[in-house]
C-alpha angles and dihedrals in degrees: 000000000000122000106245092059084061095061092050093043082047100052098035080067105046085047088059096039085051092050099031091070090037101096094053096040076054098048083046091053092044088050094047101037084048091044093051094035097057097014094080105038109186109168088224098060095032099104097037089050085046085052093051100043087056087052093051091043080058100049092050097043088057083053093051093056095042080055088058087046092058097039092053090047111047088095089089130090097204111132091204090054099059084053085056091047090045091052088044092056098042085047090058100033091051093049082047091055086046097055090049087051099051087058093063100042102039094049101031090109095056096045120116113211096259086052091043095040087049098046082062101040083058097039098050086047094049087046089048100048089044081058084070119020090044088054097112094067108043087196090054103039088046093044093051104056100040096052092040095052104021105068096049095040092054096047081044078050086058094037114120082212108100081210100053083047103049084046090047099065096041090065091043082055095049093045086065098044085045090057093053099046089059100054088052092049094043086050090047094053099040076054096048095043092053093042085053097059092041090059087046084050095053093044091051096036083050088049086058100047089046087049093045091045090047088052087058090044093054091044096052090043080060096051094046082058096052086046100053092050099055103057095165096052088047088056091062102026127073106246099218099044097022083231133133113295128225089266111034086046090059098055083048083056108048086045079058094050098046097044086046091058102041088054096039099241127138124234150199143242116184123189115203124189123180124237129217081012093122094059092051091057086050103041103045096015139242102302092055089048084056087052098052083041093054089044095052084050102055089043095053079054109053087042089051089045093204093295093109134038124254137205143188101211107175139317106341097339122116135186134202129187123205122185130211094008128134118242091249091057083043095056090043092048090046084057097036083054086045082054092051091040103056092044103125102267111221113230117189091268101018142359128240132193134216127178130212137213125191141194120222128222123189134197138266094347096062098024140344099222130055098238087056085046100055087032083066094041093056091046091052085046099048084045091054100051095049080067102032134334121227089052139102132230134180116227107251133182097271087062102056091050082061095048092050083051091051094046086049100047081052095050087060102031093071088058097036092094098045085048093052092235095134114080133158124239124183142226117212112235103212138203105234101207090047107031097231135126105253085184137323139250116248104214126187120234134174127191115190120182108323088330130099107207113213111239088240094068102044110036089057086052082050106054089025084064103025101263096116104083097053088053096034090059087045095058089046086049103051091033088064082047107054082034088068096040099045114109096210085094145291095253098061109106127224122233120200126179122238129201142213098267095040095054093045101052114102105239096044099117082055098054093056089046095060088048088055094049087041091060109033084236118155108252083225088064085052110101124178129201127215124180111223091242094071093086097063090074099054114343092183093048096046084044085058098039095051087047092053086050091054094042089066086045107260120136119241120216122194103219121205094027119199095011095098143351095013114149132153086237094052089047096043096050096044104056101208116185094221139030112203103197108218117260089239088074096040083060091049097051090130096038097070087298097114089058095060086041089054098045094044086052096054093047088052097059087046085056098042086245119156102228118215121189116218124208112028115170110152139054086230091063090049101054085046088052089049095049091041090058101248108146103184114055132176144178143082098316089076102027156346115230109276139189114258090252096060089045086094096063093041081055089063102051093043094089088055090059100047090051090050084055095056 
């Protein structure tokens, strides 16, 4: 709604508020005016008070039949006309209030104490009743009473009668108060009138969304008909997106693949996969995730135009298969569907957005079967998002050697617990000011054959496959353990990573509880490590989580920090125990490091956090973090990670190192 159509909304409803109460303010005037005119018969003023009650009948006879005008009248919707009307109405009420007034003044000489008492009586009621029924129109409300009350209350003021005076400047007080009770009650009646139309607006606003949500309704009821009724295309369709299914898309495949190499063409398979499509299913909730879903794949199809097949494959992944295409139409086509994709999507109250990238196979060059085909794609896809998303990228040897590593680190990962290659080892975490160990790093190593396998290449094949809660509970498990055996002291404390999955899965907190109890640990000399981009899976679940852990008495540290999430808000809500500040900005100390340093110090102290620096290489790092204020420091100056039986001779050099620092 303009603005424009509110004022007129606005003063269409003053106008009637004004005139609807007209006809009694009239019959009150004609009462009083009658009652004072021939109430107080003096033969001296009797023709003078005749005079002026003909002039007030008149007066109010002209505003009677202004009243009919505008009854006859309301019927139109002419915003100049409701400023006529308002004019017309100030004009009347104000001569009204001067005629009042003239009665005081003109025959306040002649006035005994019980006229005079009762003049004001009438005025001060009339001027406390227009506070009220004039409040439509502030000018008018405001106008009245002063000129009904002001003019005899000032010649009472210079009166020599004590009474004329005391009554004086009653009517001088309640001019005032008149005054600001008008103001309140115009600005309560200009509120209540707008209020009034903004509840019309979201009724009717609500009506439309019923009636647009009723219409969708109606058109997905249909559908479900159509559906029901073609058992053999459903079969073969997704019923969300009317797209290909899994398996219907694999016999098309496998027809492309045939005919491509009977007639000797190349063809693609892109994978497309959305971004951002997840917060959008757990911010605004799974039917609007169908929607945006619906919406991409119409959109895949009108782009493809039927020239090339489409699938839904699963989630929010897509295929499309183009035969006889080069791998470099194949790539602009692949950018030309992420340009369609990302385009804002309408809902019925808001519009979202996702973005897709998408990994590109070819054959023959890159398989021969469609499994494998789609198998590449993903892999390019997957590739491509661990560098940017919205992009495309086409599978490549290199590639494939990673996804035969991968398939090899899987293939031992799923024995490396029964073959006792996995083993902790732990990084000393050191005050910097004392030398001694305040709690120690639990780090993940495997070691498989002759090969030590770099914890970079194997966690992500864990989580990525499932492995990663069975070994992440083992490490939990053995770090409460060495932490009870160790001899560096029992009040050094034991910090173990968690991940993602870990973190996420429901009976987490339980898990560590049992380790606790396992070991006979303190639940204080548990730490708990949590990277910053966590929270970009579930911030109000890994909240939750963090809160339960501490409520058993364990200490939360937030890893990586400032690589990330990171936010004041995050940091502020989540109440962590520790801030570990990445070990990028610990090597540029002198290339605009030491600023975030400084700054995440200083927050931390505002939050209560413990701060830990990673990293740390060289003295001269050591001496800027001292100076800097960072008390816990850790990294390969001190030490390397070692296993918890070589901590006690760490233990021993520690003191050299601290006296080499100072």
């Amino acid at each position: 709604m303009n603005v424009s159509t509110e004022d007129f909304e606005i003063k269409s409803d003053r106008i009637a508020l004004l005139y609807q109460d007209l006809l009694s303010g009239l019959l009150i005037s004609l009462i009083a005016s009658s009652g004072l005119a021939f109430g107080f018969i003096e033969e001296s003023a009797y023709n003078d008070k005749l005079n002026w009650f003909i002039v007030m009948l008149s007066v109010l006879f002209l505003r009677f039949m202004d009243w009919c005008y505008w009854k006859k009248t309301k019927g139109r919707s002419e915003l100049k006309r409701f400023q006529i009307d308002l004019y017309r109405f100030r004009v009347g009420s104000i001569v009204t209030a001067v005629v009042w007034c003239f009665y005081g003044v003109y025959f306040f000489d002649d006035m005994a104490l019980i006229e005079f008492s009762t003049t004001i009586i009438i005025l001060s009621s009339m001027a406390g009743g227009a506070s009220t029924v004039l409040s439509a129109d502030k000018i008018t409300s405001i106008s009245y009473s002063v000129i009904l009350l002001l003019p005899i209350s000032l010649v009472g003021l210079n009166s020599e009668q004590p009474h004329h005076y005391i009554l004086g400047m009653l009517g001088l007080g309640f001019s005032g108060v008149m005054i600001i009770s008008g103001l309140k009650s115009s600005r309560f009646t200009l509120q209540a009138i707008k209020i009034k139309h903004h509840n019309e607006r979201l009724v009717q606003h609500q009506d439309e969304l019923l009636h647009k949500i009723n219409q969708h309704n109606e058109m997905l009821e249909q559908t479900v008909s159509l559906r029901t009724k073609e058992v053999v295309r459903i079969s073969n369709i997704d019923p969300l997106t009317n797209l290909a299914n899994r398996k219907s898309f694999s016999a098309l495949l496998k027809n492309l693949i045939d005919t491509a190499k009977v007639e000797k063409q190349k063809m693609a398979v892109l994978f497309i996969d959305l971004d951002g499509f997840k917060a959008i299913n757990d911010q605004n909730g799974h039917a609007t995730g169908d929607i945006v879903l619906a919406r991409v794949a119409q959109r895949i199809s009108e782009i493809t135009k039927d020239k090339y097949q489409v699938c839904r494959w699963g989630g929010d992944e897509f295929i499309v298969a183009m035969p006889n295409v080069s791998v470099s139409e194949a790539s602009s086509f692949a950018s030309e569907l992420i340009s369609e994709i990302k385009r804002p999507i309408d809902l019925s109250i808001n519009s979202v957005g996702v973005g897709a990238t998408v990994g590109v196979s070819i054959y023959p060059e890159h398989a021969t079967t469609g499994d494998d085909l789609i198998l590449l794609a993903d892999t390019a896809m997957y590739e491509q998002k661990l560098v940017k998303n919205a992009n495309v990228l086409v599978f490549n040897e290199q590639m494939r050697e990673n996804l035969r590593y991968k398939n090899r680190l899987k293939t031992g990962l799923e024995k490396a617990l029964v073959n006792n290659q996995i083993y902790v080892v732990y990084q000393p975490v050191v005050d910097g000011q004392t030398a001694k160990v305040t709690f120690c790093e639990a780090l993940l190593r495997w070691r498989w054959g002759d090969e030590s396998i770099p914890p970079d290449d194997f966690i992500p094949i864990a989580e990525q496959y499932g492995f990663i809660h069975e070994i992440g509970e083992w490490v939990l498990n053995q770090a409460c353990k060495d932490a009870t055996q160790w001899e560096i002291g029992d009040e050094v404390a034991i910090s173990v990573n968690v991940s993602v999955a870990q973190i996420m899965s429901d009976d987490f907190v339980v898990v560590v509880q049992k380790a606790i109890s396992r070991s006979g640990l303190s639940p204080q000399r548990l730490h708990l490590e949590i990277t910053e981009s966590l929270f970009v899976e579930n911030i109000d679940k890994v909240v939750n989580v963090v809160r339960k852990l501490q409520d058993i008495g364990t200490k939360v540290s937030i890893d990586d920090f400032g690589t990330g999430f990171s936010s004041l808000a995050l940091l502020q809500s989540l109440s962590a125990d520790i801030v570990k500040i990445d070990k990028c900005f610990i090597k540029a100390l002198e290339q605009g490091g030491k600023a975030i340093i400084q700054a995440t110090q200083h927050i931390a102290q505002e939050l209560n956090y413990d701060v830990v620096a990673e990293g740390v290489e060289t003295m001269e790092q050591v001496k800027a973090l001292n100076l800097l204020g960072i008390k816990n420091l850790q990294g390969f100056f001190f030490s390397q990670p070692l296993t918890y039986t070589e901590l006690n001779e760490f233990m021993q050099t520690a003191d050299k190192k601290r006296a080499q620092a100072n």
